[in-house]
Each structure stands twice: as C-alpha cells, then as structure tokens.
C-alpha positions in Angstrom: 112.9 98.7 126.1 114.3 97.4 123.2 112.4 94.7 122.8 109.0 96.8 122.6 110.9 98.8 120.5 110.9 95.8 117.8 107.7 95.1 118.9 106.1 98.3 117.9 107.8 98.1 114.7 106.7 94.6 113.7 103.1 96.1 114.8 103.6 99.0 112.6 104.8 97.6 109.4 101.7 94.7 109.5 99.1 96.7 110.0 100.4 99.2 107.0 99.9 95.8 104.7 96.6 95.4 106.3 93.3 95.5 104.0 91.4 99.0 104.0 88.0 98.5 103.3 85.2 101.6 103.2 81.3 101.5 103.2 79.2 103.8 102.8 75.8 103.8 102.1 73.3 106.4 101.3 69.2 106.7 100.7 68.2 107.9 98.0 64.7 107.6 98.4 61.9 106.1 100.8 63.5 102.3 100.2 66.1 103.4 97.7 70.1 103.0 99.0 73.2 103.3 96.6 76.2 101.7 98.7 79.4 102.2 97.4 82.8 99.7 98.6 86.5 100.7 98.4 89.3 98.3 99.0 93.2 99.6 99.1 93.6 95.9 97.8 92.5 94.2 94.7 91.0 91.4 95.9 90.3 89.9 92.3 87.5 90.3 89.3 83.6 90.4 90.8 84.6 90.1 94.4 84.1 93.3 95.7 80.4 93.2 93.4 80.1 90.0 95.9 81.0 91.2 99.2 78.8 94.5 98.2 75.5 92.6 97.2 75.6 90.6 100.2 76.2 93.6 102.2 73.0 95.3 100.5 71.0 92.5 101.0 72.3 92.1 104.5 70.6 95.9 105.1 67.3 94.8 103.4 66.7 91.7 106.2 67.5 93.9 108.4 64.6 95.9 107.6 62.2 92.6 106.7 62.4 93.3 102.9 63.7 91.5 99.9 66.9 92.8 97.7 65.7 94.6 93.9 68.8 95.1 92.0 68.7 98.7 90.0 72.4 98.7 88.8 76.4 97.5 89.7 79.1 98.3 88.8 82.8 97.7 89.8 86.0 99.5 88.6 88.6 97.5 86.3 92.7 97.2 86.7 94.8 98.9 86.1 94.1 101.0 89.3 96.5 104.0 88.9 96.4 107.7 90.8 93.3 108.0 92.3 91.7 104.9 90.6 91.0 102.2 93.3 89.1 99.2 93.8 85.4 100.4 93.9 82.2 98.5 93.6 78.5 100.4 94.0 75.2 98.8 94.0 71.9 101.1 93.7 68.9 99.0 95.0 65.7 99.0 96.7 64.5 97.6 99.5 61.0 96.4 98.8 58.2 94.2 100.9 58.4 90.4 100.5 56.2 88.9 98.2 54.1 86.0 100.3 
C-alpha cells in the first residue's frame, strides 16, 4: 500500500508540471475560422503563432482548400494574473488555385 501510495504521488506531482494546451476554433463565416491557442507554459517567442498556423492550415486540407491568412497575433511576457500565453489566427479557407 505504501508503495502505490508514492506512486500516486509521483503521478500527481508530474502531471501538475505537465503542459496545458487549449484550442478552440470558431467560424465566422461560410469559410471564415478565428482559432485561438492557450498554453499554461511559455514555450518561447513565435512558437505558439507556429504551432497555431499549422493547426489552421491542418483544418483547411482537411477540407481540400488552401490557408489565406487575415491576421495573428500572439500575447507578449510578462504573463501576470490572467495574462497567459495566447496566440489567434483569423483565416479563410478558400478553393485551390489550379
């Protein structure tokens, strides 16, 4: 028993240093999306505009169509109170050009 004991705890304490990522996207029109990326960690300048435009352009092959960049934007250190690593891209998903 005591050995799950330690076990449990060693689970525990990991997984509350564990990296909390959220997505969400929404549509904003017919082949409009703004997709917005939170990260408890700062993973470092522009990574989270990285991991968010590949995510976006991940959506539009999914749907056959090419990526059209509207806007980005990513939040800046120092992240204190409720300021925390965010990235959002607003896009378009629009027909490939043959």
């Amino acid at each position: 028993m005591k050995h799950f004991f330690i076990l449990l705890m060693s689970i525990i304490t990991l997984s509350a240093c564990s990296t909390m990522q959220e997505v969400q996207i929404i549509q904003t029109g017919a082949n409009s999306y703004e997709m917005t990326k939170t990260d408890n960690n700062y993973p470092g300048a522009g990574i989270l505009q990285k991991e968010i435009t590949r995510e976006a352009m991940g959506l539009c092959r999914s749907l056959k169509k090419r990526l059209h960049t509207i806007s980005i934007h990513e939040t800046k250190p120092p992240f204190a109170g409720s300021k925390v690593p965010l990235a959002e891209i607003k896009f378009e998903c629009l027909d490939r050009k043959h």
